[in-house]
ZALUMLO-280119 format. One record per atom (N, C-alpha, C): x negated, y negated, z. Coordinates in steps of 0.001 Angstrom, whole numbers, padded with zeros to 6 digits, always signed. Atoms other than C-alpha are relative to their C-alpha. Example, Ala and Ser with C-alpha at 12.3 -4.5 7.8 and 13.67 -1.06 7.14 Angstrom:
# residues 2
-000890+001190+000000 -012300+004500+007800 -000900-001200+000000 +000820+001190-000060 -013670+001060+007140 +000770-001090+000730 
//
This chain:
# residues 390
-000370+001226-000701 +009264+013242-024494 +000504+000312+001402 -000461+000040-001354 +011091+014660-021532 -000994+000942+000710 +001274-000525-000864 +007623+016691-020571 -000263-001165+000739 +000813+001103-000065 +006247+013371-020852 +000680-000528+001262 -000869+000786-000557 +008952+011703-018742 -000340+000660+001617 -000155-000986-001117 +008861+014479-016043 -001339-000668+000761 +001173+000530-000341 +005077+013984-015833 -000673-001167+000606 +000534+001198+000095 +004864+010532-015628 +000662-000776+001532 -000773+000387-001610 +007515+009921-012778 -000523+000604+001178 +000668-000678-001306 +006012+012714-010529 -001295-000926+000215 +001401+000947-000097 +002290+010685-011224 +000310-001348+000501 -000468+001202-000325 +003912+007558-010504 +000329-000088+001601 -000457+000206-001802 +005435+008552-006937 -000721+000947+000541 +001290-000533-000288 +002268+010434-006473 +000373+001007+000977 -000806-000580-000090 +004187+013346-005934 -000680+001400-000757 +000641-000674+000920 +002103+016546-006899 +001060+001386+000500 -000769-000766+000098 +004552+019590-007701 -000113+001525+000687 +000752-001082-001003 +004185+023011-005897 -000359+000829-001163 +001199-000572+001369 +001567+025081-007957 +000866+000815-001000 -000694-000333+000799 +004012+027402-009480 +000583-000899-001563 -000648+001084+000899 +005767+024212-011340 -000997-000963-000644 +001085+000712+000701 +002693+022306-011675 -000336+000538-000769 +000668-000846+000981 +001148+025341-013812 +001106-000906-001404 -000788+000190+001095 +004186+025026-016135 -000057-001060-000483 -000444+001911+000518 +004423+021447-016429 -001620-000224-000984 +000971+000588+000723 +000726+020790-017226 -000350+001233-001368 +000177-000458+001224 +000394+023566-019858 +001177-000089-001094 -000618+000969+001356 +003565+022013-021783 -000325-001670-000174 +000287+001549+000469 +002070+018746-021358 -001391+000163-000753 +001428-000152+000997 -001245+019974-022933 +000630+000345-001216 -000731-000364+000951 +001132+021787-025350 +000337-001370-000961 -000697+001047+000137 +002632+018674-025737 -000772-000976-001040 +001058+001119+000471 -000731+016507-026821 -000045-000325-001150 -000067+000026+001122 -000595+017123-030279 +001188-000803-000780 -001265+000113+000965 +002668+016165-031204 +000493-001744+001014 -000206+000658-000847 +002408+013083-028937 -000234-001458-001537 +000097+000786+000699 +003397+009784-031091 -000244+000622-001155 -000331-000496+000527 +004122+011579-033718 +001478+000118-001054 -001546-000250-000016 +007410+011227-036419 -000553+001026-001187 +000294-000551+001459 +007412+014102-039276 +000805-000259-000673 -000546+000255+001135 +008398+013274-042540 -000728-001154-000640 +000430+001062+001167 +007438+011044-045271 +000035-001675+000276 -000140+001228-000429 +008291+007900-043364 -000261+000031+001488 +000919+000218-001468 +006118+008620-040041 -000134-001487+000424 +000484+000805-000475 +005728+005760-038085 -001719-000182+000328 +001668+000339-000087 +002050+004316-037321 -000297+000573+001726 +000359-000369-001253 +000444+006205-034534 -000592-000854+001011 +000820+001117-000492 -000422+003762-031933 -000688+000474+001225 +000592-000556-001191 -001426+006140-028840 +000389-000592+001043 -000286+000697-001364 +000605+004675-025996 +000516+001579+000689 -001367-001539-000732 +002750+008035-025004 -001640+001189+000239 +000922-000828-000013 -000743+010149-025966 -000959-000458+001655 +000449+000362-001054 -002502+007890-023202 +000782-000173+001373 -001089-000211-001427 +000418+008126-020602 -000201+001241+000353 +000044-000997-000323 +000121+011557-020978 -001418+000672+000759 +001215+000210+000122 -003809+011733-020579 +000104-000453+001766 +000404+000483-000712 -003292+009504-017774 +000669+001087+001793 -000876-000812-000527 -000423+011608-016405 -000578+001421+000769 +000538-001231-000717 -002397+014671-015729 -001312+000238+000927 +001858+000217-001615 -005609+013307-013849 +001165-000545+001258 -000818+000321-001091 -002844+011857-011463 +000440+001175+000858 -001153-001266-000341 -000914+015325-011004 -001139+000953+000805 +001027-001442-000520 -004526+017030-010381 -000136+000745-000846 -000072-001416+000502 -004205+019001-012982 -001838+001112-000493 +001412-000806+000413 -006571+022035-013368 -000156+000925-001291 -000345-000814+001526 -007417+022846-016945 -001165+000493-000314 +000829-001107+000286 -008926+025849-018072 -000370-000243-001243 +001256+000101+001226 -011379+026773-021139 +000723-000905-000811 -000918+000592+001337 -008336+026286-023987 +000500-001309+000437 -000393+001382+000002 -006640+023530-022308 -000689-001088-000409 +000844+000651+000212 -009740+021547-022048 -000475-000355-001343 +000556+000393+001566 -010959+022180-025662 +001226-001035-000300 -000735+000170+000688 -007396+021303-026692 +000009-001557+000274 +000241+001727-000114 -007604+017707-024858 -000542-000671-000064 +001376+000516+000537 -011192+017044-025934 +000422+000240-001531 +000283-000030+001486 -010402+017651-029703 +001325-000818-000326 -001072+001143+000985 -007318+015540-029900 -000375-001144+000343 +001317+001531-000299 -009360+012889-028048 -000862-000127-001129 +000721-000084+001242 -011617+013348-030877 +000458-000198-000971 -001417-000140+001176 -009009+013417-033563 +000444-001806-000578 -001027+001514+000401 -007154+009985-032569 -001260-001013+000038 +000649+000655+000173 -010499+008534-032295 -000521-000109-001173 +000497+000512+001261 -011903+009072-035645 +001494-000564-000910 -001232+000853+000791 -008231+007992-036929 +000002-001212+000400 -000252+001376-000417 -008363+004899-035105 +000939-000139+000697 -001576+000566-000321 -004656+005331-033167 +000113+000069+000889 -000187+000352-000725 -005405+004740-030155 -000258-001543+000582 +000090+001383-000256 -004570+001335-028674 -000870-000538+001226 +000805+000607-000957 -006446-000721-026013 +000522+000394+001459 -000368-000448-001279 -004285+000443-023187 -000184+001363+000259 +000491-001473+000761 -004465+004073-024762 -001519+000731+000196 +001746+000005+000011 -008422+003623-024762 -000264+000485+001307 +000590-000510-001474 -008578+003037-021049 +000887+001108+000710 -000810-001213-001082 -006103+005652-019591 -000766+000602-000921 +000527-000619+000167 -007766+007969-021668 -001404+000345+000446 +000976+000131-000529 -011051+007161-020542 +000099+000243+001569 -000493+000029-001489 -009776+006892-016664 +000270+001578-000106 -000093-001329-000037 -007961+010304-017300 -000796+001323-000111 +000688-000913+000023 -010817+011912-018579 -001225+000301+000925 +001143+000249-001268 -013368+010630-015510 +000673+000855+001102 -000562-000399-001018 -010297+011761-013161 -000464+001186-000196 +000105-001537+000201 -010118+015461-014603 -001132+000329-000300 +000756-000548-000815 -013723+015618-014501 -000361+000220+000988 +000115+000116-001476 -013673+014694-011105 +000119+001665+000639 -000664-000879-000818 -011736+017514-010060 -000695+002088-000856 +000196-001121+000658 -013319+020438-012417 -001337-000194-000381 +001546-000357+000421 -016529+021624-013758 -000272-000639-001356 +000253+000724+001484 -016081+020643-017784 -000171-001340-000368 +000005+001909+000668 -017231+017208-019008 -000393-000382-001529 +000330+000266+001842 -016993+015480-022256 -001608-000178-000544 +001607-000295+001218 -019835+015671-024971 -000227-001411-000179 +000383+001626+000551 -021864+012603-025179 +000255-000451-001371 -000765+000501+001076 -021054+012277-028802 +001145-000432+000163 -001574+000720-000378 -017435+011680-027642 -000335-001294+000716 -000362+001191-000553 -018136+009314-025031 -000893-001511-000664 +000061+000712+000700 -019809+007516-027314 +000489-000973-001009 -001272+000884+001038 -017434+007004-029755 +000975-000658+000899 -001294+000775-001119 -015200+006231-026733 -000282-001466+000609 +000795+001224-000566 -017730+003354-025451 +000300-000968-001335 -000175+000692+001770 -017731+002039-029479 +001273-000590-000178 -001326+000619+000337 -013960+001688-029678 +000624-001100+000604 -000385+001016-001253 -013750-000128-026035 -000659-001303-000541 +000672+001389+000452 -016180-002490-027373 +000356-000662-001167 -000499+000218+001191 -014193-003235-030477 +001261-000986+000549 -000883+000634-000449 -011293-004257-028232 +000224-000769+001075 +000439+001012-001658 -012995-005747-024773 +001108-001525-000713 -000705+001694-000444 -011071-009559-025619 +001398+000717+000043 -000953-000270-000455 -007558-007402-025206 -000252+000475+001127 +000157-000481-001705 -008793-006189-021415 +000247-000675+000450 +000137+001179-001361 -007643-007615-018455 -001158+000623+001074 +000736-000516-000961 -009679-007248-015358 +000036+000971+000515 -000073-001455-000478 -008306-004217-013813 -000076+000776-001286 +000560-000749+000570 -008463-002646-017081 -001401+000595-000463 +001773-000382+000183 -012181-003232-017366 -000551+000197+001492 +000550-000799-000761 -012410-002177-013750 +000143+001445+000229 -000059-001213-000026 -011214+001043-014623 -000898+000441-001344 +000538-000834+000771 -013246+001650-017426 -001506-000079+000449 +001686+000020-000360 -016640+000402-015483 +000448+001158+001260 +000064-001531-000987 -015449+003327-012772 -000233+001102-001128 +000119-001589+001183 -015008+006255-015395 -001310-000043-000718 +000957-000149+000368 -017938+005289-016832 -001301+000404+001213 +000978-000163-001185 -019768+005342-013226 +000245+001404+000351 -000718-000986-000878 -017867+008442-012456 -000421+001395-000891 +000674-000680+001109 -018636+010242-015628 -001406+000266-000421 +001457+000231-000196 -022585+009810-014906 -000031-000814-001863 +000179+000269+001370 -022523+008319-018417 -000846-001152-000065 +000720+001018-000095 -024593+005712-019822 +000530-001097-001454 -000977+001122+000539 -022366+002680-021513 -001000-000722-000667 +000894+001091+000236 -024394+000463-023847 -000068-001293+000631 +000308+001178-000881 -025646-002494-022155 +000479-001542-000500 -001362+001031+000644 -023576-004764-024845 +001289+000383+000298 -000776-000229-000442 -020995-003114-023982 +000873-000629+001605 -000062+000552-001507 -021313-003887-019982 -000194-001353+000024 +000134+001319+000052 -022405-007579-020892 +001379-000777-000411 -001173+000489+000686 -019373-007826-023413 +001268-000238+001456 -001185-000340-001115 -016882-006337-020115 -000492-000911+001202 +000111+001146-001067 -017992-008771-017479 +000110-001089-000388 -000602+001219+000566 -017910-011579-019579 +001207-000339-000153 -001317-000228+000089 -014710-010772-020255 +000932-000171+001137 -000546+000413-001433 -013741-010642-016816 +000045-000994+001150 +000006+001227-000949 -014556-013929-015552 +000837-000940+000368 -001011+001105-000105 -011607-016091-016537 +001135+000689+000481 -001372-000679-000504 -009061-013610-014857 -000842+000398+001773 -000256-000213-001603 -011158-013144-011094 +000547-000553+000696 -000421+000546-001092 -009727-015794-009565 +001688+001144+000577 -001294-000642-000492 -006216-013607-009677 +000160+001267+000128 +000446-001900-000064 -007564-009904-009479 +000405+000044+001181 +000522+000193-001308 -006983-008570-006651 -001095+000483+000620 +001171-000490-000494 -009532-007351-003969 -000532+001599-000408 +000944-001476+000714 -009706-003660-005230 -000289-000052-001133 +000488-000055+001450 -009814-004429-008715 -001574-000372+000273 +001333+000943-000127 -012927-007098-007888 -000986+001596+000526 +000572-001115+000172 -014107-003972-005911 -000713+001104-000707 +000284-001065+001012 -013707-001377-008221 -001131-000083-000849 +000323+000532+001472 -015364-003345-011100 -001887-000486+000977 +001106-000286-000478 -018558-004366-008676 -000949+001195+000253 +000785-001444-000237 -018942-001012-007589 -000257+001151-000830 -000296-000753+001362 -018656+000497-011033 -001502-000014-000464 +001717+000322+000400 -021805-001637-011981 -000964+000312+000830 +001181-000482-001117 -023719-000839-008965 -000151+001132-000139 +000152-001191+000593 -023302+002599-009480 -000302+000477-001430 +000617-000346+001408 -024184+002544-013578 -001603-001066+000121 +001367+000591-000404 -027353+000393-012118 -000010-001362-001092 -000346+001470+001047 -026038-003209-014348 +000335-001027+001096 -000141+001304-001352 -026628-006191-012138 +000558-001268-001286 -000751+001807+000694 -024440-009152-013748 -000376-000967+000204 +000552+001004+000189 -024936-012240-014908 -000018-001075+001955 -000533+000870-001429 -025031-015401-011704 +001359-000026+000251 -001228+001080-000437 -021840-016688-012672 +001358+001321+000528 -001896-000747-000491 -019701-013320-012266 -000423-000206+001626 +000407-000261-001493 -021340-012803-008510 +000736-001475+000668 -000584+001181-000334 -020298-016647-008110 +001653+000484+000105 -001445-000581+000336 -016568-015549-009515 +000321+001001+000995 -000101-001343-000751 -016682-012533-007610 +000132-000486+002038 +000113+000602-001306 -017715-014440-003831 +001186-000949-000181 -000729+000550-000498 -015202-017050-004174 +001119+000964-000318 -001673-000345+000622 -012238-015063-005418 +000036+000739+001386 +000446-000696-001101 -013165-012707-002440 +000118-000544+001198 -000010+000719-001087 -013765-015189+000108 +001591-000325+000477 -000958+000444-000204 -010278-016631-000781 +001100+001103+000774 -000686-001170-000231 -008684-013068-000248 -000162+000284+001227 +000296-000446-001711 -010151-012603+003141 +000389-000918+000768 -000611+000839-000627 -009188-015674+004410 +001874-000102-000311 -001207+000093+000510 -005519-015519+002569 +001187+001201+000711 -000598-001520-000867 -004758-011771+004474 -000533+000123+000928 +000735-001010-001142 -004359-010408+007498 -000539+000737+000452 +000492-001206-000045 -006387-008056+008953 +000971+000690+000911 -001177-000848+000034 -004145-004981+008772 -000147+001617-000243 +001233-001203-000175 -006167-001798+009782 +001112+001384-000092 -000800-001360-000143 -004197+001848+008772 -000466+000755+000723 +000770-001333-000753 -004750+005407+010051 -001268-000102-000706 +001474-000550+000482 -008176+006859+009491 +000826+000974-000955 +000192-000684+000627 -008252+008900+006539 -000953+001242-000038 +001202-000966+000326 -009764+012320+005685 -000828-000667-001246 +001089+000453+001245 -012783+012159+003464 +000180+001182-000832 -000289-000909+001194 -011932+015148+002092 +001349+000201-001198 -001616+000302+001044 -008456+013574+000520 -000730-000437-001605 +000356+000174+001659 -008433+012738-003348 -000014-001829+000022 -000420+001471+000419 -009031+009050-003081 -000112-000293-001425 +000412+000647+001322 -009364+006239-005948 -001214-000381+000268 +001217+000820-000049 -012643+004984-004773 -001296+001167+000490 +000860-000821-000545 -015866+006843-004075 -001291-000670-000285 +001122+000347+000149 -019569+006882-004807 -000634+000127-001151 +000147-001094+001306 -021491+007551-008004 -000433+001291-000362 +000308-001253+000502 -021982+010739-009362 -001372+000489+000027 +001025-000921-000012 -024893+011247-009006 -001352+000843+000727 +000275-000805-000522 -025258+013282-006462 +000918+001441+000144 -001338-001498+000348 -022031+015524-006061 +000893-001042+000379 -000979+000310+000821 -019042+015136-007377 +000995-000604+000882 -001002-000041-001319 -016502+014829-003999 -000430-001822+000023 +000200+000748-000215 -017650+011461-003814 -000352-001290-001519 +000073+000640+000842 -017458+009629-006806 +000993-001283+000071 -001029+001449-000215 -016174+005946-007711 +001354+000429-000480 -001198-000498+000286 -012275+006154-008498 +000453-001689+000129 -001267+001329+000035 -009371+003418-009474 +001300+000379+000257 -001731+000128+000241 -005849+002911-009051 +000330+000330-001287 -000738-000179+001218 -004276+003665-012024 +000523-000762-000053 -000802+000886+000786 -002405+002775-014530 -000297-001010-000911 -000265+001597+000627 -001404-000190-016461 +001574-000493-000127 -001030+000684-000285 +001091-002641-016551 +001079+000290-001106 -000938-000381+001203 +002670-001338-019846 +000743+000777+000064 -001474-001065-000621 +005846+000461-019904 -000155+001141-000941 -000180-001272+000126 +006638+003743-020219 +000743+000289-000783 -000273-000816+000924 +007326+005553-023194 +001229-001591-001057 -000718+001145+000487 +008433+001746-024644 +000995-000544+000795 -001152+000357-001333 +010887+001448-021593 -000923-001209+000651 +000793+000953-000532 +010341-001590-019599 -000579+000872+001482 +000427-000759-001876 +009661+000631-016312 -001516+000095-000147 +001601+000330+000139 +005699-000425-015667 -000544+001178+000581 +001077-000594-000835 +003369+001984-014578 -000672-000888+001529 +000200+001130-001529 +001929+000821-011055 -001642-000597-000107 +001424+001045-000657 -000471-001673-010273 -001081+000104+000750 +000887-000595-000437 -003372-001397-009759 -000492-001121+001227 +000646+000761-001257 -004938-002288-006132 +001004-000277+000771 -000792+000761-001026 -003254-004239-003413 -000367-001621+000251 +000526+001425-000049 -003517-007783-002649 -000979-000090+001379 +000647+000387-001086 -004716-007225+000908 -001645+000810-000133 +001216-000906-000177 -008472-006592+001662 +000116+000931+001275 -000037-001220-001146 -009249-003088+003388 -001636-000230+000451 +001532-000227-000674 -012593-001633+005265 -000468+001127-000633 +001108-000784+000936 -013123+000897+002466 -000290-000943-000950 +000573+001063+001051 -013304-001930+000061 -001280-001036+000138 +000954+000905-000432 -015424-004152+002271 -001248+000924+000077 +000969-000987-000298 -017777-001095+002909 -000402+000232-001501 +001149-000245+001393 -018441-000514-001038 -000417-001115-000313 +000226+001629+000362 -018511-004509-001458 -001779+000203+000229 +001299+000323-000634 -021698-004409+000606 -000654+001125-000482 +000973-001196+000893 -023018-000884-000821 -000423-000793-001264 -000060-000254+001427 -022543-001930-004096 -001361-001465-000067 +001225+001441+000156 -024524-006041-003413 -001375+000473+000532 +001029-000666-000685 -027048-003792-001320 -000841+000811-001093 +001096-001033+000985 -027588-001562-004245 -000592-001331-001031 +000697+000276+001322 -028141-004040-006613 -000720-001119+000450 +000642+001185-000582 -029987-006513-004278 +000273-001194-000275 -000382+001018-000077 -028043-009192-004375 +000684-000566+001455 -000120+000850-000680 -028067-011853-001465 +001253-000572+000371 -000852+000835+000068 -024641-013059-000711 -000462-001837+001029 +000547+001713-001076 -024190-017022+001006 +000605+001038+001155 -000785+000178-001342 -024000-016554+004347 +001131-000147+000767 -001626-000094-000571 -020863-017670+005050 +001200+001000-000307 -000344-000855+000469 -019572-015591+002988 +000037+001867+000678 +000598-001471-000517 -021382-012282+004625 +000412-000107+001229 -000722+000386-001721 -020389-013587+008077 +001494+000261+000006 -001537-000521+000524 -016814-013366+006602 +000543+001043-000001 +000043-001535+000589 -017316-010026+005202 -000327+000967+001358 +000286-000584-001105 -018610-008974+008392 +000988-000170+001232 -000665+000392-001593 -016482-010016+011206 +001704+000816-000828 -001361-000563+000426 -013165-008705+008673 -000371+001596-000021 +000734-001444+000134 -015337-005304+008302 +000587+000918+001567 -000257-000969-001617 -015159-004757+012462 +001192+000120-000112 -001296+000364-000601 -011367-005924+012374 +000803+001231-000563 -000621-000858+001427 -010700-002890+009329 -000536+001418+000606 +001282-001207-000373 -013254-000390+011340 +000950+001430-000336 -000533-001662-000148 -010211+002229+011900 +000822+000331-001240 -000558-000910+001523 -009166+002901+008530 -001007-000024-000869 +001244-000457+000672 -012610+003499+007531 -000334+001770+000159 +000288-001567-000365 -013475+007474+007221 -001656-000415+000087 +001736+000343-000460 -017245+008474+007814 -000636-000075-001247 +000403+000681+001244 -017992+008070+004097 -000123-001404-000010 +000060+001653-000129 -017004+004394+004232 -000850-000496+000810 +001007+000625-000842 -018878+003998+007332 -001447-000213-000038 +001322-000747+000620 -021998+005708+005793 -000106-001646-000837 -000188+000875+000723 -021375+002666+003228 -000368-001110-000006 -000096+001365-000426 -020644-000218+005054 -001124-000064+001008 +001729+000199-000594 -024008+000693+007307 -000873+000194-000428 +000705+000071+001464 -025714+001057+004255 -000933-001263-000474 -000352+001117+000003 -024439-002365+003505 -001007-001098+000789 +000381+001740-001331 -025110-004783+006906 -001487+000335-000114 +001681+000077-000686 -029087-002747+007115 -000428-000746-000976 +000558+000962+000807 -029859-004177+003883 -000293-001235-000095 +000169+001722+000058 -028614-007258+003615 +000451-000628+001705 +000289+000413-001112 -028768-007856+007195 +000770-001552+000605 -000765+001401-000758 -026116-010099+008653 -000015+000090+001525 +000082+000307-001304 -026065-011345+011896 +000949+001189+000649 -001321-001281-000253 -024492-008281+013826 -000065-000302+002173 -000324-000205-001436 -023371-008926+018045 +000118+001289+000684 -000816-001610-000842 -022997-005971+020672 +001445+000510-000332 -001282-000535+000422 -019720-005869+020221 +000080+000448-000967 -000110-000477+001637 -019935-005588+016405 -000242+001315+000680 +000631-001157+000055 -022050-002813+016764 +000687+000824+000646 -000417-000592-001289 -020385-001462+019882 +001465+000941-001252 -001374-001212+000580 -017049-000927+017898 -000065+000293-001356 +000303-000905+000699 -019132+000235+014936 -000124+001488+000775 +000067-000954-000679 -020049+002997+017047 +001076+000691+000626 -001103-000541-000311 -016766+003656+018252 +000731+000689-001391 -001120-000453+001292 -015176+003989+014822 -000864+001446-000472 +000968-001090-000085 -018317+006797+014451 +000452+001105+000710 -000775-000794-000739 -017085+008390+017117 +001174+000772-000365 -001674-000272+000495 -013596+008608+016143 +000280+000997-000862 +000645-001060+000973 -015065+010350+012926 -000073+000979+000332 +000016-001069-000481 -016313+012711+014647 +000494+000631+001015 -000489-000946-000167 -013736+013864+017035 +001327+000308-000582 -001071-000586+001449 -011493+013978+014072 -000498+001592-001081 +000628-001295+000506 -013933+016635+012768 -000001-001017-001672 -000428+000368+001571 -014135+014339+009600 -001892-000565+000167 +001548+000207+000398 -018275+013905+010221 -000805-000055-001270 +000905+000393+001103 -021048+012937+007592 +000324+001493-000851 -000119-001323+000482 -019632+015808+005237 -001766+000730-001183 +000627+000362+000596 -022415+014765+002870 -001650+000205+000645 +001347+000024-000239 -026021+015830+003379 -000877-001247+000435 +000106+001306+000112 -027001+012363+002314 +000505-000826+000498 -000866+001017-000731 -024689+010759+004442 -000287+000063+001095 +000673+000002-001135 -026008+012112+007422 -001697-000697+000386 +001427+000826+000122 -029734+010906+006335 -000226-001128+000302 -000241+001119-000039 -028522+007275+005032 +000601-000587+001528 -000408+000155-001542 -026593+007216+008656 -000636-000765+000570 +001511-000296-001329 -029505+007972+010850 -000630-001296-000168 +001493+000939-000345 -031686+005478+008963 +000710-001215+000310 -000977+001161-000112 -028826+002689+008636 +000134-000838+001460 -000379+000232-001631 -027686+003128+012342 -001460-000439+001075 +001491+000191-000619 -031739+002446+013293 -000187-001208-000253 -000185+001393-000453 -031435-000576+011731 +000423-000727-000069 -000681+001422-000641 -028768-002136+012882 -000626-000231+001560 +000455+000047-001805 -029994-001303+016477 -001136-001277+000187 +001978+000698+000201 -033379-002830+015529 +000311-001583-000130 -000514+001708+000193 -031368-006218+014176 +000564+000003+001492 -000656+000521-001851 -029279-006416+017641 -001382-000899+000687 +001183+000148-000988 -032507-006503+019266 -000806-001181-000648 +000624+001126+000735 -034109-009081+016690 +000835-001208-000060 -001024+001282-000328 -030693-011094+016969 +000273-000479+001573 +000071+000419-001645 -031034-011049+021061 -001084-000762+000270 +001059+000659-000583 -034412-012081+021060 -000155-001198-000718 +000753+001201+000589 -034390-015110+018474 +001823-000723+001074 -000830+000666-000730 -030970-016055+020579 -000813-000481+001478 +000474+000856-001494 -033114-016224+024293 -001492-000730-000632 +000999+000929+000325 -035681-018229+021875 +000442-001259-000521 -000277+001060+000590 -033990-020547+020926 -000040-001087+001211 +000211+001295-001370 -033399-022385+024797 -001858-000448-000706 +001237+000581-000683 -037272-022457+024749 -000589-000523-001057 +000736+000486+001073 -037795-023731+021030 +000910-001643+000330 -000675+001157-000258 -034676-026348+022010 -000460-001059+001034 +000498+000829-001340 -036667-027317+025238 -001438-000881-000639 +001580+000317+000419 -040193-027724+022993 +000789-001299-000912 -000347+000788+000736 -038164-029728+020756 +000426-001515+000559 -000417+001761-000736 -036644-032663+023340 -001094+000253+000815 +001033+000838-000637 -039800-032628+025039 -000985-000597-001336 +000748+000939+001365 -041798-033631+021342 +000821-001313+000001 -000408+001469+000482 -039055-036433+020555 -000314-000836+001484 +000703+001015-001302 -039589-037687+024337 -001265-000473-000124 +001124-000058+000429 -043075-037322+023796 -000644-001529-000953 -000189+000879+001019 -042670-039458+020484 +000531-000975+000035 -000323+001065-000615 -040476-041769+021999 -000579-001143+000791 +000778+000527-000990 -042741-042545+024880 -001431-000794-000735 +001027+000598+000576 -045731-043371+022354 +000532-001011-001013 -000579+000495+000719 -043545-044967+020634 -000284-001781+000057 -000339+001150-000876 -042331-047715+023041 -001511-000455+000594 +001429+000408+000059 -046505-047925+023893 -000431-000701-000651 +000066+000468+001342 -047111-048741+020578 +000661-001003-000344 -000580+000770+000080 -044557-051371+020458 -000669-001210+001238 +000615+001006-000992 -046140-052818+023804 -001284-000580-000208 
//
């Protein structure tokens, strides 16, 4: 318990220990796994897996790097509480989250037989999910290259419709870009759910632009897996359930305000799965995109010009202009297309937005001369009009 405790506060104030102390800590918290929810004697309590999944969740937070034994040891009690049944619905997804994180960061990944049974159990308990919990389990599943049954992904969006209006914008995020990356285009009505809840959020916050970020930091959000690993989708953590039965919550996931890495996978993610937003909407998305430019790294940017070539919103000089600046910026930060593929997608992206400018300049000096063809027809029509009457 006071591993647990240790663990859980450092993960919480995201607070990673200096390696010496980290070693120790995470091989008594692996130590630890077994005996987690746990009473001995003849009058054991019922294992319910809340402390086992704090802990789980506890060590993808910390970073931790676990070798051959560790690994077996936290893949076979994962295995364990699953064929017992004792892990609970909050239990489910930090475990699942924890185990996407700590592949993230290492070479070992679970055995499709496991994540199978792990997909099976989620789908047993999808009507206890809230929204951010089923946007962290459609990341780990994106993140994990895995492949989720497709009742499964039907069951978890359904699920998530009567709670978007109050998600906030990274959850909505997360949970879009989860499916875009496991290649599951949702029903109309979430994309409906999804645009207004969205819309409301962008209009409801300021735009409120941070530093630039490295791309080589440990975010929550990335790309999917399946190309290399540095770039994978990621969540906030957590859940709202307290710690070790204490009311003290774990943290919340997301923020209320929209950012310009969020708006940049928004549009990856409707781009990948070819979906159309309204207009007004994309005009929205676009004009809050420029206002967010400098707390975009060159991943995001890669993203969000991904994004506008596809689905092709109206883009001005200026747009573009202080796209190109925030490019810049990138690179004399030394934080350039780290990504093979990012330099490719770029190149072709940045070709055509240029190409739209130039297609949005020329239907702008056509329009005087379609507006001039147009009041000379109704004159025209007028004049035969009043003939016709004579």
């Amino acid at each position: 318990s006071s591993v647990l405790s240790i663990s859980l506060s450092l993960a919480r104030l995201r607070m990673r220990p200096p390696p010496p102390m980290s070693s120790v800590l995470v091989r008594a918290l692996v130590a630890a796994l077994p005996f987690m929810d746990t009473r001995p004697g003849p009058h054991a309590a019922p294992v319910h897996g809340a402390a086992f999944g704090h802990a789980v969740w506890a060590l993808a937070k910390l970073g931790a790097q676990l070798d051959g034994p560790a690994a077996a040891v936290l893949l076979e009690e994962v295995s364990r509480r699953l064929r017992l049944r004792a892990l609970s619905s909050p239990a489910l997804v930090h475990v699942l989250w924890g185990l996407a994180k700590l592949s993230v960061l290492q070479t070992w990944h679970p055995a499709e037989p496991l994540l199978r049974t792990l997909f099976a159990r989620i789908l047993e308990v999808v009507p206890e999910l809230g929204v951010t919990d089923i946007s962290r389990v459609v990341w780990a599943a994106a993140s994990l290259d895995a492949k989720p049954p497709a009742l499964l992904l039907h069951a978890l969006t359904a699920r998530a419709l009567p709670g978007m209006r109050s998600a906030t914008p990274h959850t909505l995020t997360t949970l879009l870009y989860g499916l875009a990356a496991l290649g599951y285009r949702p029903p109309p009505a979430f994309f409906t759910a999804f645009f207004r809840a969205t819309a409301a959020a962008m209009r409801r916050t300021p735009a409120k632009a941070k530093n630039p970020t490295d791309i080589n930091n440990t975010h929550d959000c990335g790309s999917s897996r399946s190309s290399q690993k540095g770039s994978r989708v990621a969540s906030k953590t957590g859940s709202n359930r307290g710690l070790l039965g204490s009311s003290q919550p774990l943290p919340v996931a997301g923020s209320s305000h929209v950012t310009g890495r969020g708006l940049a996978r928004t549009l990856w993610a409707l781009a990948t799965l070819q979906k159309d937003p309204p207009s007004t909407w994309l005009t929205l998305a676009t004009r809050r995109l420029v206002q967010e430019l400098p707390s975009c790294n060159a991943h995001d940017l890669t993203l969000a010009a991904l994004g506008c070539a596809v689905l092709g919103p109206s883009l001005g000089t200026r747009q573009v202009s202080a796209f190109g600046a925030a490019v810049e910026r990138q690179r004399r930060r030394r934080l350039a297309m780290q990504y093979e593929r990012d330099k490719v997608a770029m190149v072709w992206a940045w070709g055509r937005l240029r190409a739209r400018i130039q297609i949005d300049q020329e239907e702008k000096q056509r329009k005087p001369q379609v507006k001039g063809l147009q009041q000379r027809l109704r004159h025209a029509a007028s004049a035969a009009q009043r003939k016709a009457n004579k």
